[in-house]
VEXDREN-2710 file (C-alpha; in Angstrom, 1 decimal):
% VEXDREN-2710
k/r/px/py/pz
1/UNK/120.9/124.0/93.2
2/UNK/120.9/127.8/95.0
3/UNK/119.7/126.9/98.6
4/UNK/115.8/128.6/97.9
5/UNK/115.3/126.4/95.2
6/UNK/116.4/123.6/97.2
7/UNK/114.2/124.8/100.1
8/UNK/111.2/124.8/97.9
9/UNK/111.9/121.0/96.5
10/UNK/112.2/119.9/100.2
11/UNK/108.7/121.9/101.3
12/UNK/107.4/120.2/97.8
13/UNK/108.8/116.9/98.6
14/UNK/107.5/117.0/102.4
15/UNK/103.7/118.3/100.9
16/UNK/103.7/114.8/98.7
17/UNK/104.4/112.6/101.3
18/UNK/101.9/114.1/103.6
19/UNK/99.4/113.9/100.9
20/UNK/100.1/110.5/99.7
21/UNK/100.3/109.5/103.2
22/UNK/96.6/111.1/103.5
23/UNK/95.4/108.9/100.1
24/UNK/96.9/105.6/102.1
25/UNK/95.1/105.9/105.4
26/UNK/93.0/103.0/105.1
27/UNK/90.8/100.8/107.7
28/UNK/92.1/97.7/109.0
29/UNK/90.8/94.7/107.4
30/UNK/93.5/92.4/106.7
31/UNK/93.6/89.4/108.9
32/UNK/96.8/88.7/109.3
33/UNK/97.8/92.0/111.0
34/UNK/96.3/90.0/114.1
35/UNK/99.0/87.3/114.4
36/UNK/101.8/90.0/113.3
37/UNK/101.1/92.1/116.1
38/UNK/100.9/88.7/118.2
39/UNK/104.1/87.9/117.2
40/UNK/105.5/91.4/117.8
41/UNK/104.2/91.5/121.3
42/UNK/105.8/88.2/122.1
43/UNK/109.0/89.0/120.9
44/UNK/108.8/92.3/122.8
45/UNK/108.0/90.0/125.6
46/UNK/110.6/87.6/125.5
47/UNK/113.4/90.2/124.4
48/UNK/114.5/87.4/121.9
49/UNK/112.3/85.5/118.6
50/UNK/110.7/82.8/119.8
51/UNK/111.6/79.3/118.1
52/UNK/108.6/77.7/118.9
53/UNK/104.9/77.8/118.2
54/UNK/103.4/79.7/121.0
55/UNK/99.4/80.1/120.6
56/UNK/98.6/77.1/118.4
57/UNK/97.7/74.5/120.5
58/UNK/98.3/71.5/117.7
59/UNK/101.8/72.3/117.3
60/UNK/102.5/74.1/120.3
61/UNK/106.3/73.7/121.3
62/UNK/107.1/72.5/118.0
63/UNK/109.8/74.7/116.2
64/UNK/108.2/77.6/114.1
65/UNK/110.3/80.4/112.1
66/UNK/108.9/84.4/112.2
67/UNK/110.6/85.3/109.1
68/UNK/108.6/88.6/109.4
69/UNK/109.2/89.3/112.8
70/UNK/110.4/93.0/112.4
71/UNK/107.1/93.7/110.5
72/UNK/105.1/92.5/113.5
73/UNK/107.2/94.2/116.3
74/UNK/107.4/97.9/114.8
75/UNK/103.2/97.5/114.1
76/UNK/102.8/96.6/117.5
77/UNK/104.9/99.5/118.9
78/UNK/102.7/101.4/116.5
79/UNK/99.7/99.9/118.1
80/UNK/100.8/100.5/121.9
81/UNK/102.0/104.0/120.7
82/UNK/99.7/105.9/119.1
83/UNK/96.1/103.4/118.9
84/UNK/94.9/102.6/116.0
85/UNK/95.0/105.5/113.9
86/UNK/99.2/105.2/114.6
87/UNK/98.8/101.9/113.4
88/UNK/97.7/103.4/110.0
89/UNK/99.8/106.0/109.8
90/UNK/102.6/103.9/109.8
91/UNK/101.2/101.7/107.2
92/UNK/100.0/105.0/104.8
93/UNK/103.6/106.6/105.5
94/UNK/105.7/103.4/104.7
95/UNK/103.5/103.2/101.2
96/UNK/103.6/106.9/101.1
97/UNK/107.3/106.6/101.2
98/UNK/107.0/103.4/98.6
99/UNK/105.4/105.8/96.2
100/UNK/108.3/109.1/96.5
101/UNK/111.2/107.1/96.8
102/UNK/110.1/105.7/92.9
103/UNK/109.0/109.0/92.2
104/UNK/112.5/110.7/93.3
105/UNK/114.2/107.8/91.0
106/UNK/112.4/109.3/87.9
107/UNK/112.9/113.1/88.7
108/UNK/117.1/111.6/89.2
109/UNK/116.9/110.2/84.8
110/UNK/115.8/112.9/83.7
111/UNK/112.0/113.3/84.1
112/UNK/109.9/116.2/84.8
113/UNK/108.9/117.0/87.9
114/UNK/104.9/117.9/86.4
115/UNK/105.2/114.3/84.7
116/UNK/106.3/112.7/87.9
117/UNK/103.6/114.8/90.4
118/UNK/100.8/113.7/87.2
119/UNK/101.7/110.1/87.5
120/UNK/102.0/110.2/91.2
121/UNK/98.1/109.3/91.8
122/UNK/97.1/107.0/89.1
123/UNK/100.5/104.9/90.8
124/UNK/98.7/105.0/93.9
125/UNK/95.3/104.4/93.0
126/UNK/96.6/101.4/91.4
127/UNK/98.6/100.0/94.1
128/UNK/96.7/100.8/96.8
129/UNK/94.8/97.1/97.3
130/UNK/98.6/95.9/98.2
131/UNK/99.1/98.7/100.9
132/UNK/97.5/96.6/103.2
133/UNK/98.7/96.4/106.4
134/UNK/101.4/93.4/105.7
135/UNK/104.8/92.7/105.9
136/UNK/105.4/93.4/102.1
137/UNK/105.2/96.8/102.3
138/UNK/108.5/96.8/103.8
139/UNK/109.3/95.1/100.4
140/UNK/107.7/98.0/98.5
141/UNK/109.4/100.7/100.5
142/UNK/112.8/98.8/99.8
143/UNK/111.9/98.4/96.3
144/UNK/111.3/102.5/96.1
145/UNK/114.9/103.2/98.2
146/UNK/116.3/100.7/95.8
147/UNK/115.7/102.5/92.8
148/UNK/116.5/105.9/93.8
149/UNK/119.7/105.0/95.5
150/UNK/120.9/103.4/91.9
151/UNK/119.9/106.2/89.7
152/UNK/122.2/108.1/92.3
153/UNK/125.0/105.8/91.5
154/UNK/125.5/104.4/95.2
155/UNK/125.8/101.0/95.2
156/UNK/127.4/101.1/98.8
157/UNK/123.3/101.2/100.4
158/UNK/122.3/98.2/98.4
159/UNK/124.1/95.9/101.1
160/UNK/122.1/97.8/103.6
161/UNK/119.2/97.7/102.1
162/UNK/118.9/94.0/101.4
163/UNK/120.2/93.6/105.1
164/UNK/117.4/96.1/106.3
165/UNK/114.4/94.3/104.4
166/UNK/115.8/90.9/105.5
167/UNK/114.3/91.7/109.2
168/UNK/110.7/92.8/107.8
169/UNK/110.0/90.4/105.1
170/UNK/111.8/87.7/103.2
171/UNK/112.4/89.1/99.8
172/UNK/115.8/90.8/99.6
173/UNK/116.1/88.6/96.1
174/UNK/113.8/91.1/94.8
175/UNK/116.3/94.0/94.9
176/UNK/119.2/91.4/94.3
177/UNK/117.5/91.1/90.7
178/UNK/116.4/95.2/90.8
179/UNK/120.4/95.8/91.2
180/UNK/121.3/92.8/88.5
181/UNK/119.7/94.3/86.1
182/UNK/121.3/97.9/86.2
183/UNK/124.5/96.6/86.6
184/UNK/123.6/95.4/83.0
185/UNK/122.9/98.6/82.1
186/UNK/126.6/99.6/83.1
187/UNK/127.7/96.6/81.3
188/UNK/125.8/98.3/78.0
189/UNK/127.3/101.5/78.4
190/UNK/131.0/100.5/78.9
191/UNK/131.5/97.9/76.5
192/UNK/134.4/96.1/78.2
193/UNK/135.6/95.6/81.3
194/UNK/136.3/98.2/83.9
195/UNK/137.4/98.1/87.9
196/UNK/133.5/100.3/87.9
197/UNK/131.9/96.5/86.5
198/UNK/134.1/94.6/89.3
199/UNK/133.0/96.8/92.1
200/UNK/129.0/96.8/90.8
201/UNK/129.5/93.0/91.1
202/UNK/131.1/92.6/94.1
203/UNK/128.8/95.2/95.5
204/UNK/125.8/92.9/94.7
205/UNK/127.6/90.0/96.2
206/UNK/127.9/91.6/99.3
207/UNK/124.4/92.6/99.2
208/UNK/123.6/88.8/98.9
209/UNK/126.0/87.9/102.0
210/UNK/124.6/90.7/104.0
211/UNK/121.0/88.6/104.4
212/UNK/123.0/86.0/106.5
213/UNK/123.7/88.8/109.3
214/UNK/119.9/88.7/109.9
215/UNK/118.0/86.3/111.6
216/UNK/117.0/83.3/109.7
217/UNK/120.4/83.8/107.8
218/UNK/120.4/83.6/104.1
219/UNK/116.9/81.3/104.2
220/UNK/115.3/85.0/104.1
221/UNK/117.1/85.0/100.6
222/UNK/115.7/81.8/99.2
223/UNK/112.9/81.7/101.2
224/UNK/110.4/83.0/98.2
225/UNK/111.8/80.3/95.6
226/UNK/111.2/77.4/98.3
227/UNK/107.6/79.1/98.2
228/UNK/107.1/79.1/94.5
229/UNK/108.2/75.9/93.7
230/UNK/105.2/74.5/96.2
231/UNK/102.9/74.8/93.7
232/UNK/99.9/73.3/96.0
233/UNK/99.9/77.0/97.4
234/UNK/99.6/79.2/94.9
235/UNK/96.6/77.3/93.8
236/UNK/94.3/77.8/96.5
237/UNK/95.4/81.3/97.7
238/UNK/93.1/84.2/96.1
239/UNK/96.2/86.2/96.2
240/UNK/97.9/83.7/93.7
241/UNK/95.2/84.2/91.6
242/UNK/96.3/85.3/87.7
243/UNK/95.3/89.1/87.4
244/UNK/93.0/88.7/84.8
245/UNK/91.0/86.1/86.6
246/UNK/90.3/89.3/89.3
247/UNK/88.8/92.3/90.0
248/UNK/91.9/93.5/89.9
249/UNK/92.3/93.0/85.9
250/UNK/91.9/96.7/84.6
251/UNK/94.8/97.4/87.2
252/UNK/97.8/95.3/85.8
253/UNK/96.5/96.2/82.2
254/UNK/97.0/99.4/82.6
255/UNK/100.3/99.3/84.3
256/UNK/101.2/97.1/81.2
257/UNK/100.1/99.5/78.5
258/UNK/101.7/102.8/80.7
259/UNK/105.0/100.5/80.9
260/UNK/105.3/99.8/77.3
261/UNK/104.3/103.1/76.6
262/UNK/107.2/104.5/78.3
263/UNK/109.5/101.8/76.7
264/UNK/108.6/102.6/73.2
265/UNK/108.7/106.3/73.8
266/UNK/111.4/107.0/75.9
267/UNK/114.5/107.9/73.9
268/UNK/116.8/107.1/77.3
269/UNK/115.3/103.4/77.3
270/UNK/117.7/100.8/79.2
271/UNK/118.2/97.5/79.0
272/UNK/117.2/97.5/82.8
273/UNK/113.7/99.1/81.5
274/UNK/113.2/96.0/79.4
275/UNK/114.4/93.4/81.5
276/UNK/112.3/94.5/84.8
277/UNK/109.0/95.4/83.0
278/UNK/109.0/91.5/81.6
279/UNK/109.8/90.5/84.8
280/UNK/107.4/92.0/86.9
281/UNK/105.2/92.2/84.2
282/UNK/105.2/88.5/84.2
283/UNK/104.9/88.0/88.3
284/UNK/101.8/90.2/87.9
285/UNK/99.9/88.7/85.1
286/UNK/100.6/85.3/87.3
287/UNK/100.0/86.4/90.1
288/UNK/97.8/89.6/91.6
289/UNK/100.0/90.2/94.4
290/UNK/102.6/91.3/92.3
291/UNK/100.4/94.3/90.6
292/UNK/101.9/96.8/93.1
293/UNK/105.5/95.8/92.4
294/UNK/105.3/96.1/88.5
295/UNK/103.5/99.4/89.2
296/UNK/106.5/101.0/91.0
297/UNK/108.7/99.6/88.6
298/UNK/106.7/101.2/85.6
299/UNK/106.2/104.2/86.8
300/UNK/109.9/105.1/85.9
301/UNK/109.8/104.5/82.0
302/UNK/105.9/106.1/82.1
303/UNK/107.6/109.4/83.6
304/UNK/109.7/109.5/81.0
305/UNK/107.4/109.2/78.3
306/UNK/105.4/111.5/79.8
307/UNK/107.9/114.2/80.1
308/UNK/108.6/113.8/76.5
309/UNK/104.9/114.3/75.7
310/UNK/104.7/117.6/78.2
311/UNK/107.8/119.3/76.4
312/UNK/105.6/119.6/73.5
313/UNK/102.9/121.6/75.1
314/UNK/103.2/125.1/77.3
315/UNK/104.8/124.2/80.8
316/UNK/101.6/125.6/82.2
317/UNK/99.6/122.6/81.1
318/UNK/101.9/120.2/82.6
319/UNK/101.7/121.7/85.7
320/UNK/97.9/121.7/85.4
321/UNK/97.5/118.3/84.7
322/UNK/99.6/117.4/87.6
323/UNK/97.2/119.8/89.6
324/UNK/94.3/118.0/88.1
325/UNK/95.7/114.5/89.1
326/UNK/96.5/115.1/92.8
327/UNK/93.1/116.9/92.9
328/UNK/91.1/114.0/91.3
329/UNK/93.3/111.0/93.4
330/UNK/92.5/112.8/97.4
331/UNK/89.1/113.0/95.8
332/UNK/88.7/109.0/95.1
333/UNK/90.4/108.4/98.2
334/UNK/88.6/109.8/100.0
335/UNK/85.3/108.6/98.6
336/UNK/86.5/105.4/99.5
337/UNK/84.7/103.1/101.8
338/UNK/87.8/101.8/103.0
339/UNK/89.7/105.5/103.7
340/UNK/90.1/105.7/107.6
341/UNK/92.0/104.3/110.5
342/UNK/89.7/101.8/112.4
343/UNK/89.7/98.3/112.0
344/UNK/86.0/96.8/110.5
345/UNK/84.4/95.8/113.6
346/UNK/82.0/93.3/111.6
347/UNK/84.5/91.1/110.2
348/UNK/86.6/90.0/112.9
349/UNK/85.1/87.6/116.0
350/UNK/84.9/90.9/118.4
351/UNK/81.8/89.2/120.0
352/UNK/82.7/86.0/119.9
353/UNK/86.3/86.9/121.7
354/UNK/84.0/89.6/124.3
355/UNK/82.5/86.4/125.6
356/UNK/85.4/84.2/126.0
357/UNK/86.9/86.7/127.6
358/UNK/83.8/87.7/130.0
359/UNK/82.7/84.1/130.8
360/UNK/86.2/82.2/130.9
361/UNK/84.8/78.4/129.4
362/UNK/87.6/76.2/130.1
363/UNK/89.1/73.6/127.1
364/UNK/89.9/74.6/124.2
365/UNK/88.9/76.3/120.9
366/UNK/88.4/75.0/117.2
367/UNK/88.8/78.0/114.8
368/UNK/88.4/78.9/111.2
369/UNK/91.9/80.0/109.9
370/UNK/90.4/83.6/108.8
371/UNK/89.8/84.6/112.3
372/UNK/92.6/82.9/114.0
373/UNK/95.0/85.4/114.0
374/UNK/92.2/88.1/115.6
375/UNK/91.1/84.9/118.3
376/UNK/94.8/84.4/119.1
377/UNK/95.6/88.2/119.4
378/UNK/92.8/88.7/121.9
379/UNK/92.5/85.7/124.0
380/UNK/96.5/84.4/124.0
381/UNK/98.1/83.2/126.5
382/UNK/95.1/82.3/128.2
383/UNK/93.5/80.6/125.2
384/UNK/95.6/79.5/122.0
385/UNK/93.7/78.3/118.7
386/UNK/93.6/75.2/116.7
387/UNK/94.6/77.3/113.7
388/UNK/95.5/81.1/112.1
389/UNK/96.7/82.7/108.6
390/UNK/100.1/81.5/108.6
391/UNK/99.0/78.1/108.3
392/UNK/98.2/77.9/104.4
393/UNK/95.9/75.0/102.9
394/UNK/98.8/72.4/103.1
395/UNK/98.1/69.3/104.9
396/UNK/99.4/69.8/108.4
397/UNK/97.6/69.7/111.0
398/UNK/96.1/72.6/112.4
399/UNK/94.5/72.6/109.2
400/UNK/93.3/68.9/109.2
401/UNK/92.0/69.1/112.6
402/UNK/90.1/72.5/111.7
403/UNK/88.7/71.3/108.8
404/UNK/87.3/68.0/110.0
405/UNK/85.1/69.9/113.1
406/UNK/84.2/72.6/111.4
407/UNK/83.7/70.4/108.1
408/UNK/82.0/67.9/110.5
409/UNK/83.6/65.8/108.6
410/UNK/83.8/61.8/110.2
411/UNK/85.7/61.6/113.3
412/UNK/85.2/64.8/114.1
413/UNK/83.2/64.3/117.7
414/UNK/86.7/61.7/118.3
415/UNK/88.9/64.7/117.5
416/UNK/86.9/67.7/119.8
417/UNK/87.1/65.0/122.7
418/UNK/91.0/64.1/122.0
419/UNK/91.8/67.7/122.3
420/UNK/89.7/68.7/124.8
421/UNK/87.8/71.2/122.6
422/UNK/85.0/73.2/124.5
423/UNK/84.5/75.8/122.1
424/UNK/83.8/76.0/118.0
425/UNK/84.2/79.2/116.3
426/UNK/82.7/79.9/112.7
427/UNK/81.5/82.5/110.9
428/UNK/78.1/81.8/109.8
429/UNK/78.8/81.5/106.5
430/UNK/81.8/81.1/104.1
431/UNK/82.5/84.3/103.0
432/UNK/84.2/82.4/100.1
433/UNK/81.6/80.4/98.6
434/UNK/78.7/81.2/100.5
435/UNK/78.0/77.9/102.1
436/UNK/76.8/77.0/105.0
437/UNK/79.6/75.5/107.9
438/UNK/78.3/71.7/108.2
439/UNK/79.6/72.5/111.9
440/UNK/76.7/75.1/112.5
441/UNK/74.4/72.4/111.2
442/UNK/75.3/69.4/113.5
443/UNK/76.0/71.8/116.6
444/UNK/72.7/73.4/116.4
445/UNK/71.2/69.7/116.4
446/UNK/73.6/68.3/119.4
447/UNK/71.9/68.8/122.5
448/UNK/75.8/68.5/123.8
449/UNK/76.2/71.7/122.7
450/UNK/74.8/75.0/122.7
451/UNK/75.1/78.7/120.8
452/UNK/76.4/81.7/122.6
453/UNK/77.1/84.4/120.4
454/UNK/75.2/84.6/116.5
455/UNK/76.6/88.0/115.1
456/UNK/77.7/89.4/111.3
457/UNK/81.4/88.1/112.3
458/UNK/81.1/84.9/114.0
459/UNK/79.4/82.2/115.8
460/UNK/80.1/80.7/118.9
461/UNK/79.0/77.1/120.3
462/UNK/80.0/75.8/123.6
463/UNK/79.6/72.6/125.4
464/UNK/77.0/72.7/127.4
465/UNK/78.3/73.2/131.0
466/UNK/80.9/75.2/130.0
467/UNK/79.0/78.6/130.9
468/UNK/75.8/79.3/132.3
469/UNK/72.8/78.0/130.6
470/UNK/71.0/81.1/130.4
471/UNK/73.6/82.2/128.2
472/UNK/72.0/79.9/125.2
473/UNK/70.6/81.8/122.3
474/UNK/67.4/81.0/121.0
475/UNK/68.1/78.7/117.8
476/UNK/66.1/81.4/115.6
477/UNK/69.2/84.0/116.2
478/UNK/71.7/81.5/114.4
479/UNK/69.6/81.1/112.1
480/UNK/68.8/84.5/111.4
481/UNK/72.1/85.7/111.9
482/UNK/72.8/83.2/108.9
483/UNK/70.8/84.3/106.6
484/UNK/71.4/88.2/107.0
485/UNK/74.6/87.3/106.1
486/UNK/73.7/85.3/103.1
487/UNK/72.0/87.9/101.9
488/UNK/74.5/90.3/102.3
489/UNK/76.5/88.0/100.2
490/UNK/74.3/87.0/97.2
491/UNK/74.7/90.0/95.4
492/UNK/78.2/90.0/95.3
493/UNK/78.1/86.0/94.3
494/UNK/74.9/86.0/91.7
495/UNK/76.8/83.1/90.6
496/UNK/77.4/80.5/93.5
497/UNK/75.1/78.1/94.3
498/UNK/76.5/77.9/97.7
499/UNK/74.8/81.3/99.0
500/UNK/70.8/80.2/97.6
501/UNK/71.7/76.8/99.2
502/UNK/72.5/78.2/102.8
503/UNK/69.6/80.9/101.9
504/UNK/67.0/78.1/101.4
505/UNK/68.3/76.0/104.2
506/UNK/68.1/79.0/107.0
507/UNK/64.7/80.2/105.6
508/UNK/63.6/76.6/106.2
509/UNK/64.9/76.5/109.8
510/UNK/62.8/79.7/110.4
511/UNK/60.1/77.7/108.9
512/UNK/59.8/80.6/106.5
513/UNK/58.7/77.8/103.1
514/UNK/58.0/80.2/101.0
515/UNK/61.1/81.8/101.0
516/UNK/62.7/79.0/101.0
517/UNK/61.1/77.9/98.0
518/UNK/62.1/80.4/96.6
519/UNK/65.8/80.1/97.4
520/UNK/65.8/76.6/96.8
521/UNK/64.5/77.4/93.6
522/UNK/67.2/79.6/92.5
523/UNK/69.7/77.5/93.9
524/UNK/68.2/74.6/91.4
525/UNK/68.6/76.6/88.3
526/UNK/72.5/76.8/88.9
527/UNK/72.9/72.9/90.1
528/UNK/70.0/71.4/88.2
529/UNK/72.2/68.2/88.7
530/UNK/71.1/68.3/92.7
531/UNK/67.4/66.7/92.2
532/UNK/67.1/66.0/95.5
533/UNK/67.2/69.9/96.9
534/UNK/64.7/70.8/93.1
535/UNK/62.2/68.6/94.8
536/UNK/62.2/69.6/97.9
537/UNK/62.0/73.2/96.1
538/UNK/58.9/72.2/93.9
539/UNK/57.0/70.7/97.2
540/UNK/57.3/73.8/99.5
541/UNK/56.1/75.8/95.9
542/UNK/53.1/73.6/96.4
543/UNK/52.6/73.6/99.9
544/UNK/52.9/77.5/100.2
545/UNK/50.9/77.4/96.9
546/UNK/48.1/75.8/99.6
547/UNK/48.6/72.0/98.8
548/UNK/47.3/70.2/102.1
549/UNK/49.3/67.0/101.3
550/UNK/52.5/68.8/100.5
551/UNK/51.9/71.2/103.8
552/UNK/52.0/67.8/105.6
553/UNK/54.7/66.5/103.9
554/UNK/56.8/69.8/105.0
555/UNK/56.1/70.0/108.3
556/UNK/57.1/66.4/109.1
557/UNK/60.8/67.3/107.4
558/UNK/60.7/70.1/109.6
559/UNK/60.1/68.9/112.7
560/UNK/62.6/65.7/111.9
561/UNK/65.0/68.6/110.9
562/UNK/64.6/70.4/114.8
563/UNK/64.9/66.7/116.5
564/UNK/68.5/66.7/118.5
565/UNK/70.8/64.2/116.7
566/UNK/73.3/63.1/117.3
END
């Protein structure tokens, strides 16, 4: 290539990856960037990775394994670096990079450069709900590297590369199977044995023994079988979730149809085409997570069809229509809600961590595990938490503890005064079903305890001589604070009873009856089964409908609802 025309693909190639990185910038909302960045800072701190749980106080000093440790280090040198918006640049460039590493794989068999600049944004529209501020980026950037380094022939990075993704996240197998499967390809096109097949293979082995030079050894290889074959998690996890079953299912159904496109239309198909599109294809129907991988892996054969398709029409239109496609992605991107750099203040516990933080209550916390890893980010080492995201709905016991206070499930007084637990941390209501936490119920009642902080992201009760007493909210605020957010959620869960239910039962707090009949109403009609809620909806219909007996009848429940308990 003369050097201009090699200047103008490097200017070309740098102009994508600043766009793509623009596309990516998103807000944070994950919440296990929290305990990441926790983890990072510790390490940084220590010089060395801890071996022990550090900031969970129901296994603290127990041994623990980071197996993403390198993911949560370089985000928190991000963080310290640069703020927040570094933070998201490094997430939009790693993706960025994800998305022209498999694009520089395509241009290297063969496709066009306007096939591969068209495809470029419906590739990252599509993966972009993965791109998400976790360790499996490093995966997808990997993944990306992996393919362009083998359509280049040099097997001699794949040992680096597996070693490299080894320290981020633990799923080198991924490329192991990438590189299996063009090694195949080589197979097909020699036909017999050749010192080329011997050094692929070996070349893969040493890839496989490079993982043990990492920390956590060759566990980071094997790692994500072990996972699989617990089948109690990938039950209960929404990212486990088969495709189809999300909103997510026009995403891998495309990918599917663009991937078999390019198979059946591709007249360089591969064995290696084949093989990784039923694979992938596979983990993503399974499993949602997967979509992004079996995007990048598609987008390969889809260039390829597409180029064919283009060398049929006048160059000029397929350099249009890769015109039209960058212009129409930055404009959805940036119509996004979700484009920017700052996390979303309302759905982390900022207030509820302001206040430890301001007021100091000694003892200890009881958490939900969605806000752990924020709690334990802000308030660590002087505060750990009873649980985070990296504990998943196994029985162990951060969980079990968690779930029987916030559950107030029985025993659950025995286990706050075993652990010495001052605080109980909820949101105020489960942004998963839409019920009401039974521990915002019994708390509110327990003249033990007392509300501090009622906003969209959390609630906080404390024991009562913890803090100041004239730190007590009103009991209407909780309750109000409740059902603003259950009404924030109904539309978005027309079908779960959970979200009337907690409606009805924070209008009734209020002493708002009408609307609660009303809610209790419409949570009837979904759980006609529940009589005991439809008749307490049909009397506060008649009591607000100016029945004198049924009035009565209400305000007795009432005020024996507002009596402390115990």
């Amino acid at each position: 290539m003369p050097p201009s025309s090699r200047g103008r693909a490097i200017a070309g190639t740098v102009l994508l990856f600043a766009l793509a990185t623009g596309w990516l910038l998103v807000r944070i909302y994950d919440k296990d960037i929290w305990f990441h960045m926790l983890i990072g800072r510790e390490i940084l701190r220590r010089g060395t990775i801890p071996g022990e749980e550090f900031y969970k106080y129901p296994l603290l000093g127990q041994p623990a394994a980071f197996h993403e440790w390198g993911f949560g280090v370089l985000s928190e040198l991000a963080r310290r670096t640069a703020g927040w918006p570094g933070l998201a640049l490094l997430n939009a460039a790693v993706s960025a990079g994800a998305v022209l590493l498999v694009a520089g794989a395509a241009l290297r068999r063969g496709a066009s450069r306007s096939a591969v600049v068209s495809l470029l944004g419906p590739l990252a529209l599509v993966a972009s709900f993965r791109f998400q501020y976790r360790p499996e980026t490093m995966l997808y950037l990997a993944l990306g590297a992996t393919l362009c380094v083998l359509e280049a022939g040099r097997w001699l990075v794949l040992p680096g590369l597996t070693l490299g993704l080894a320290l981020f996240h633990p799923s080198p197998l991924i490329l192991l199977l990438v590189g299996g499967a063009y090694a195949l390809d080589a197979a097909v096109e020699d036909r017999r044995a050749n010192p080329r097949l011997f050094r692929i293979a070996g070349l893969l082995g040493l890839s496989a023994a490079s993982v043990a030079l990492a920390p956590y050894g060759l566990h980071q290889l094997t790692l994500p079988i072990e996972f699989v074959r617990r089948g109690d998690l990938t039950k209960v996890i929404a990212e486990f979730k088969p495709a189809l079953q999300t909103e997510y299912r026009t995403h891998v159904v495309a990918v599917a149809i663009a991937g078999t496109l390019g198979v059946v239309f591709n007249p360089r198909r591969r064995a290696s085409d084949v093989l990784l599109l039923a694979f992938f294809g596979y983990l993503a129907f399974a499993h949602v997570r997967n979509v992004a991988l079996f995007a990048l892996v598609a987008f390969g054969p889809a260039s390829m069809a597409l180029t064919r398709g283009f060398a049929r029409l006048p160059s000029r239109v397929g350099m249009g229509g890769a015109w039209a496609s960058l212009a129409a992605a930055t404009a959805l991107f940036l119509r996004s809600p979700e484009w920017g750099w700052k996390p979303y203040s309302d759905i982390f516990p900022s207030g509820t961590a302001d206040f430890i933080l301001a007021h100091r209550p000694p003892g200890r916390i009881v958490n939900e595990m969605r806000n752990g890893g924020y709690l334990a980010w802000r308030l660590h080492p002087d505060y750990l938490v009873s649980v985070d995201g990296r504990t998943y709905y196994g029985q162990d016991l951060p969980m079990e503890l968690s779930g029987r206070v916030l559950n107030a499930e029985p025993g659950w007084r025995e286990t706050v005064d075993r652990y010495g637990v001052t605080m109980v941390a909820t949101s105020p209501v489960n942004f998963m079903s839409g019920e009401l936490p039974r521990a915002i119920f019994e708390l509110d009642r327990d003249p033990a305890w007392m509300a501090v902080v009622a906003d969209v992201s959390g609630v906080l009760f404390v024991r009562r001589g913890a803090v100041d007493e004239h730190l007590a909210l009103p009991r209407e605020r909780v309750w109000l604070r409740v059902r603003q957010v259950a009404d924030e959620l109904a539309p978005l869960m027309p079908q779960s009873p959970g979200v009337f239910l907690t409606q009805g039962m924070a209008s009734f707090r209020l002493r708002d009856f009408q609307r609660a009949a009303r809610d209790f109403v419409r949570y009837g009609q979904l759980v006609p089964e529940d009589r005991a809620t439809a008749a307490l909806g049909r009397l506060l219909l008649d009591a607000v409908a100016g029945d004198r007996t049924a009035m009565e009848s209400v305000e007795a429940l009432y005020a024996r609802s507002m009596q402390p308990g115990r």
